[in-house]
C-alpha positions, 0 to 999 in steps of 0.5 A: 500500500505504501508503494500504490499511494506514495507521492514521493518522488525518489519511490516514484522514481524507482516505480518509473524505473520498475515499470520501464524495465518491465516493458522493455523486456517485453519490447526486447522479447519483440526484437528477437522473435522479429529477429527469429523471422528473419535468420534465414529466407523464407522463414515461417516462424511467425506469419506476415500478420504476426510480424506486422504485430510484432514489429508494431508493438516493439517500436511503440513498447520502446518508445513510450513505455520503456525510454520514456519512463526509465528517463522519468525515473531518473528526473524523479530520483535524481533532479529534485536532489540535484537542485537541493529541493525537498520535493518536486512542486506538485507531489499528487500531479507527479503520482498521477503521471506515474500511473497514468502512464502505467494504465496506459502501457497496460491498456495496450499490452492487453491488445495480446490478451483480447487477439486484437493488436495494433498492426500498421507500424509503430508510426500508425501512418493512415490509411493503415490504421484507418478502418478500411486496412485495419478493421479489428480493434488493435488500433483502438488499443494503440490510440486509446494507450497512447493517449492515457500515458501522453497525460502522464508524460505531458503533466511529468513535463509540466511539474519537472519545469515548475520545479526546476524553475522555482525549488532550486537551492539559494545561490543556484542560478540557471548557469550553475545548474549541473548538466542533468538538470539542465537537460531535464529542463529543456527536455520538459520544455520539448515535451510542453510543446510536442505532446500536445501535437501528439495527442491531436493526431490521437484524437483525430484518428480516434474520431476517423475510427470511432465516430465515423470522422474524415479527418484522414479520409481523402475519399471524404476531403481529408489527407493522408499525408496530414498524419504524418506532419502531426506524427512527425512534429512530434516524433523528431522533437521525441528524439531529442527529448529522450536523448537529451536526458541521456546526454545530461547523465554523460555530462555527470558520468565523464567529469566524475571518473575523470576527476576533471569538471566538465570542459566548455560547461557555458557551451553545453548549456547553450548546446543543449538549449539550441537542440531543443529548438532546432528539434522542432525545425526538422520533422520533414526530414522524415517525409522527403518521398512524400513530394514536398518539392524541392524548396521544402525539401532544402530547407528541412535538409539544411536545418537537419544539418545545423541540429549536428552542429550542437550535437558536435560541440557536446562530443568534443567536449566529453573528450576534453574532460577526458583528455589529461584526466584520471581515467577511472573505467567503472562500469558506469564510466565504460557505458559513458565512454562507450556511448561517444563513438557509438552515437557519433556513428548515429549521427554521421548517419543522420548526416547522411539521411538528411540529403534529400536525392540520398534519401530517396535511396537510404528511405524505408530500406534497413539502413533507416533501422539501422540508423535509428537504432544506432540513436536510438540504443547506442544513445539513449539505452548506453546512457541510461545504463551508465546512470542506471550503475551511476545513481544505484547506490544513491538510490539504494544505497547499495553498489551494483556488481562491477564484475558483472557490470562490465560483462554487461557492458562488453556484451551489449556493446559487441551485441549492439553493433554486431546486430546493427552495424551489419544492417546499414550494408543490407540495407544499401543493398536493397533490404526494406524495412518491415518485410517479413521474408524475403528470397535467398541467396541466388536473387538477394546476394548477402542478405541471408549471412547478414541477418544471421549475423544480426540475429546472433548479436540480439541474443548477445544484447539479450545476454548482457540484459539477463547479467544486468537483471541477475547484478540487480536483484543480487545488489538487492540482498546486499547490506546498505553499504554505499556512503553519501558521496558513494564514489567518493569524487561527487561533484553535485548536491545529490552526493552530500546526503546519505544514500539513500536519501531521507524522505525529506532529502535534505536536513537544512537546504544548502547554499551553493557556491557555484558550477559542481557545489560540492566539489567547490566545498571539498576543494575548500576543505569542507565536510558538509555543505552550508546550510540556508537555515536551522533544523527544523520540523519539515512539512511532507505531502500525504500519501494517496490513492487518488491517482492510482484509481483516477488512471484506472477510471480513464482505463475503464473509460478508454475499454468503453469508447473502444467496445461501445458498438459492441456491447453498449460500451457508451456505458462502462465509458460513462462509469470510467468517467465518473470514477475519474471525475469523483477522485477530482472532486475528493481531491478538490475538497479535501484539505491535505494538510501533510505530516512534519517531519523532524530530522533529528529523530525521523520521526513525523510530528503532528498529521 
């Protein structure tokens, strides 16, 4: 019960993690039964219907319901300690993103239990999710899914800005941020603007599948091409926004183990903040072959040129943080280290793909795939790997397994590339994306060795994840060791405070000095940071259960709009709601006074 009503940030920062581990080994089983289909020619392991399934639920899985939530569990443990908060600025809102989320992710893995399941890509391009391609309910989950965890996402979104904005410790200006915060502000900013997009073109297809709407129907006046804008006016500021956070933990990561402050901090502050705006200036990068003409074309392809640019600065100054260090090769560091050449070769590729005459060969062919997993894993996935064995003692206060840490890494790194790299070279030579067999050797030279070989490294990754999950659950029987500044060379706020950190974070709000606080005060030979105030009884949010059954109406309700020709759904529809709408209303006109907390005891004083 704990667990189901806390509105504490570093508990919902663990269920985040839960939940996007949860998901991402069923996204990870996806890959390699896709991967099962294409070891050989004209394999029957699963039929065309299955793979499209398949490859449908595995790129929406890894998307929304594994990256995204892992990043929000790292924003959740680590930001509020980060800026010297006690809390986030709306704990009940924050719970309600959690849940939200995970009733969505839920609602559209039950699409395998009802037979129903989303099938016309994870992008859903109309007319395949219309009804005329896609007449069984799959899409529904999808829509309906999606939609539940947007709210989730977009109020994180919004309580993160608030937070950062407003709960920074005295003397932290916006220039003295450490580079995870930073990259969860701008990421927050992103998802402020891109999800609600997102959300629209949910809505609209909805009412095309639902309620007999032409919004995509040209027959009726609508556009097809209309879809993809919305979806890509979203989908490439996502990008951006998952790999953002990935960015901000190598920013942390490489200064620590080099024992060096991070090079060029101002340049990648300004980095950061310019590829959060460039992101939304691209999306048309991914519709060169809809025959947009050439000025369009140009202009998306030049700005899709200048976001490398950024991106670049924050390359080269990892390795001038490196350069002349004390190089310490910690698991959390190797996953770090590794990321750089790993994601240079994702973005030399982006490079590639922005030139309009060369995408009309590189487009839908296994070089795209091979591309974006390149961004998408040797970025996103390496990052939070490296905070994943960074911040476990801090969250735990117990150290991941180092043995095991680096067996984990150097099998998913060789696994990685093993499986990827290969599929930019049978995708040059002709491959789609999306197919479910194709010919043997005689009329596909290469093909048939190259996805065998891709085959053979996705079950290395899912090796290196299998360690990864033992190293967990063994850390997990281990005594509370790790120290409050647990590797000993710390540089930001979350290091000062026991690991793992008290429920009200910190005894007395520190001040801070300056870019690395607590390095600064162990540089002047301090123990402890300077505290803004006297102890004092500190006041904590209820717990709740509000939020849990507030997801769980709109659950109900999305299974009623969904089933409503069925079996008068319009019914179970209005139920959800109403549940909904009652915990609103509880929420409303109940007075939540809190309980304090007195740090000399821990013990709470007063209700």
């Amino acid at each position: 019960m704990d667990w189901l009503t806390t509105v504490d940030h570093k508990k919902i920062g663990i269920l985040y993690l839960l939940a996007g581990a949860f998901f991402f080994v069923i996204g990870g089983i996806e890959a390699l039964l896709i991967r099962l289909q294409l070891i050989g020619p004209q394999q029957e392991f699963l039929d065309a219907q299955t793979f499209n399934e398949m490859i449908t639920m595995h790129g929406t899985t890894m998307i929304f319901l594994a990256a995204m939530p892992i990043i929000f569990g790292f924003m959740n443990a680590i930001v509020p300690l980060q800026i010297g908060a006690r809390d986030v600025a709306f704990p009940f809102v924050n719970a309600l993103g959690f849940w939200t989320f995970f009733v969505g992710g839920v609602l559209l893995n039950l699409s395998w239990i009802v037979g129903d399941v989303p099938d016309a890509g994870w992008t859903a391009y109309v007319p395949l999710s219309g009804e005329q391609f896609s007449m069984h309910r799959g899409l529904d989950f999808y829509l309906m899914g999606l939609q539940i965890a947007g709210i989730g996402t977009l109020v994180g979104g919004i309580n993160f800005l608030v937070t950062i904005i407003n709960m920074r410790a005295p003397g932290m200006g916006f220039m003295r941020m450490p580079m995870f915060t930073w990259t969860a502000f701008i990421t927050s900013a992103m998802i402020l603007f891109a999800f609600p997009a997102l959300a629209v073109g949910l809505i609209l297809l909805t009412f095309d599948r639902l309620f007999g709407g032409n919004i995509f129907d040209p027959n009726m006046g609508g556009n097809v091409v209309l879809w993809q804008h919305i979806f890509w006016i979203f989908g490439h500021p996502e990008v951006y926004i998952l790999v953002l956070p990935a960015f901000g933990i190598i920013s942390e990561v490489i200064p620590t183990f080099s024992r060096k402050r991070l090079f060029g901090y101002s340049a990648m502050v300004f980095a950061t903040v310019l590829i959060g705006f460039l992101g939304f200036m691209v999306w048309v990068h991914h519709m060169f072959t809809t025959g947009m003409g050439p000025v369009a074309n140009a202009l998306f392809a030049v700005a899709t040129m200048l976001i490398a640019i950024p991106t670049g600065i924050k390359i080269f100054n990892w390795l001038f943080t490196m350069w002349g260090g004390r190089i310490q090769f910690t698991t959390a560091n190797l996953f770090a280290i590794g990321f750089v050449p790993t994601f240079v070769m994702g973005g030399v590729t982006g490079v590639m793909l922005a030139v309009p005459p060369a995408d009309w060969q590189f487009h839908d062919s296994y070089f795209v795939v091979a591309h974006f997993h390149y961004v998408i894993v040797g970025g996103i996935v390496f990052g939070l790997l490296s905070g994943l064995f960074y911040w476990w003692p801090k969250m735990t206060g117990r150290f991941l397994n180092e043995t095991l840490g680096k067996v984990t890494f150097w099998t998913f790194f060789t696994g990685f590339h093993l499986t990827f790299f290969i599929q930019h070279i049978v995708g040059l030579l002709g491959m789609p994306r999306r197919v479910f067999t194709y010919l043997g050797e005689n009329e596909n030279p290469g093909w048939t060795w190259m996805n065998q070989l891709s085959t053979i490294g996705a079950f290395v990754m899912a090796f290196a994840v299998i360690v990864l999950l033992i190293n967990i659950v063994t850390s997990m029987t281990k005594p509370k060791t790790a120290k409050g500044d647990a590797w000993g060379d710390g540089r930001t706020l979350e290091w000062t405070i026991p690991s793992p950190a008290p429920e009200y974070n910190f005894k007395q709000t520190p001040i801070t000095r300056g870019i690395d606080a607590w390095w600064k005060e162990k540089m002047a030979g301090n123990t402890e940071m300077t505290p803004a105030e006297p102890v004092g009884p500190i006041h904590m949010p209820s717990p709740s259960i509000l939020p849990l059954f507030m997801s769980i109406g709109l659950g109900i309700a999305a299974v009623g709009f969904m089933y409503s020709e069925e079996w008068n759904g319009y019914y179970v529809a209005i139920a959800g709601l109403v549940i909904t709408f009652f915990c609103m209303f509880l929420r409303s006109v109940y007075d939540d006074h809190g309980f304090h907390i007195d740090p000399k005891d821990d013990k709470g004083v007063g209700a």
